[in-house]
C-alpha positions as semicolon CSV with decimal commas, in nm:
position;residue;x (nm);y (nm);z (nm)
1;X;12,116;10,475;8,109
2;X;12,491;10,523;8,182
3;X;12,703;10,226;8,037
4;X;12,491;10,134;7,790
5;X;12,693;10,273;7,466
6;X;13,019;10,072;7,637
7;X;12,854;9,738;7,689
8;X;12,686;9,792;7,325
9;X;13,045;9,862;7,194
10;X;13,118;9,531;7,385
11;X;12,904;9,335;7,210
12;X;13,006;9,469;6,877
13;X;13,346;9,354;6,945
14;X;13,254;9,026;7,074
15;X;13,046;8,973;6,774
16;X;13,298;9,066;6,547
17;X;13,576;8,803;6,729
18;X;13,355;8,552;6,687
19;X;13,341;8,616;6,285
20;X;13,735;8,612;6,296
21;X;13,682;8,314;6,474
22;X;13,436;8,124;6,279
23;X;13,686;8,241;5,982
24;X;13,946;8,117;6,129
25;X;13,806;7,785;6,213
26;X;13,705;7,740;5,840
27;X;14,014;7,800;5,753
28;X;14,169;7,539;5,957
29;X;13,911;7,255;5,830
30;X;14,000;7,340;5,493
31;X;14,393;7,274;5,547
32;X;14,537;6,950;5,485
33;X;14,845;6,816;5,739
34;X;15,098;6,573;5,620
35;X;15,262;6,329;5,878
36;X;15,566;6,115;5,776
37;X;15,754;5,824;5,926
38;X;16,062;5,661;5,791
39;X;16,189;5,950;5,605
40;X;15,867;5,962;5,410
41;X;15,829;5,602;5,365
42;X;15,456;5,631;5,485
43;X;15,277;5,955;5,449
44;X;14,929;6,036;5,602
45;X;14,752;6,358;5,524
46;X;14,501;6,487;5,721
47;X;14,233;6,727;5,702
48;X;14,163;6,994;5,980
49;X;13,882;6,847;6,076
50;X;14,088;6,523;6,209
51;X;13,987;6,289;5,915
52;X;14,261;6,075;5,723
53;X;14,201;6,139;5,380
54;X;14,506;5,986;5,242
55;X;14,760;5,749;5,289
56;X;15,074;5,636;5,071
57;X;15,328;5,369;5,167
58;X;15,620;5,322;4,970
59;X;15,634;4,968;4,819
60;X;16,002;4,917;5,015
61;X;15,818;4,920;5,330
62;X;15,603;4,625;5,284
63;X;15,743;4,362;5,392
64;X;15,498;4,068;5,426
65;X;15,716;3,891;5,722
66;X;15,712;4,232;5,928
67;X;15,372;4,407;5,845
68;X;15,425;4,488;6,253
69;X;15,678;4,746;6,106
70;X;15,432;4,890;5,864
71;X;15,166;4,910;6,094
72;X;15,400;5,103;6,362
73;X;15,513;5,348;6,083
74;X;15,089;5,457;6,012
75;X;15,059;5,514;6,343
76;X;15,364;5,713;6,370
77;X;15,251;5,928;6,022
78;X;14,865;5,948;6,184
79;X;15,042;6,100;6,478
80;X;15,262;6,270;6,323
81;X;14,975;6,462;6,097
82;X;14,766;6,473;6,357
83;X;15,009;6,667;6,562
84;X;15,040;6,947;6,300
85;X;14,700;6,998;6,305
86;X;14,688;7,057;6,709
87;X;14,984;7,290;6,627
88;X;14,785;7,488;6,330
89;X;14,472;7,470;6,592
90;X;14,651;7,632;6,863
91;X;14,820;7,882;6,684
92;X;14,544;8,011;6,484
93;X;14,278;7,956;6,735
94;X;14,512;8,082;7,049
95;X;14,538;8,463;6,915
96;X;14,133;8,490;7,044
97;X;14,199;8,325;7,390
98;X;14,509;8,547;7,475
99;X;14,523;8,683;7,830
100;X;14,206;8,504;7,901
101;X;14,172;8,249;8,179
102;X;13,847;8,030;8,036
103;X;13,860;7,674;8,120
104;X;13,860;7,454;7,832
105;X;14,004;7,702;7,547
C-alpha cells in the first residue's frame, strides 16, 4: 500500500509530541509562581496547576481600619501569580501549537 510507511512515520511523530507534551505539562504543574503587590508587601505563590498554596502578608499591611486595602493587595498578588503561570503555560506549551491553526490551543 503506497503511503503507508509516511503516515506510520506520522504517527510516530505525533506520538512522540505528545510525550514532550505530557512532559512538558508535568513540568509546568510542578512549578510554583510568585505574585506580589505593594513591593512585596503580600506575596501569593501558586502552583501550575492554578492552586494558591501560600500566602504571606507583611504585618505593616494590616491595618484593621482599612482591611479593604489588604484585601485589594491579595487580589492583586493572586493575579499577579496567576498571570505568570498563563505566561509559563504559553510559552512552554506554545512551542507544540506553532504554525498550527487549531481552535482552542
Amino acid at each position: 500500500m503506497r503511503g503507508g510507511g509516511n503516515m506510520n512515520q506520522m504517527m510516530k511523530q505525533m506520538q512522540k509530541m505528545q510525550k514532550k507534551m505530557m512532559e512538558a505539562q508535568g513540568e509546568l504543574e510542578e512549578s510554583s509562581f510568585e505574585g506580589t503587590a505593594s513591593n512585596g508587601l503580600v506575596k501569593v505563590t501558586v502552583s501550575g496547576k492554578k492552586e494558591i498554596t501560600d500566602v504571606e502578608i507583611n504585618p505593616e499591611v494590616v491595618d484593621p481600619d482599612d482591611v479593604e486595602l489588604l484585601q485589594d493587595m491579595i487580589i492583586i498578588a493572586v493575579n499577579n501569580a496567576m498571570e505568570a503561570v498563563d505566561k509559563e503555560t504559553s510559552s512552554k506549551m506554545g512551542q507544540f501549537t506553532k504554525g498550527l491553526n487549531i481552535p482552542g490551543l
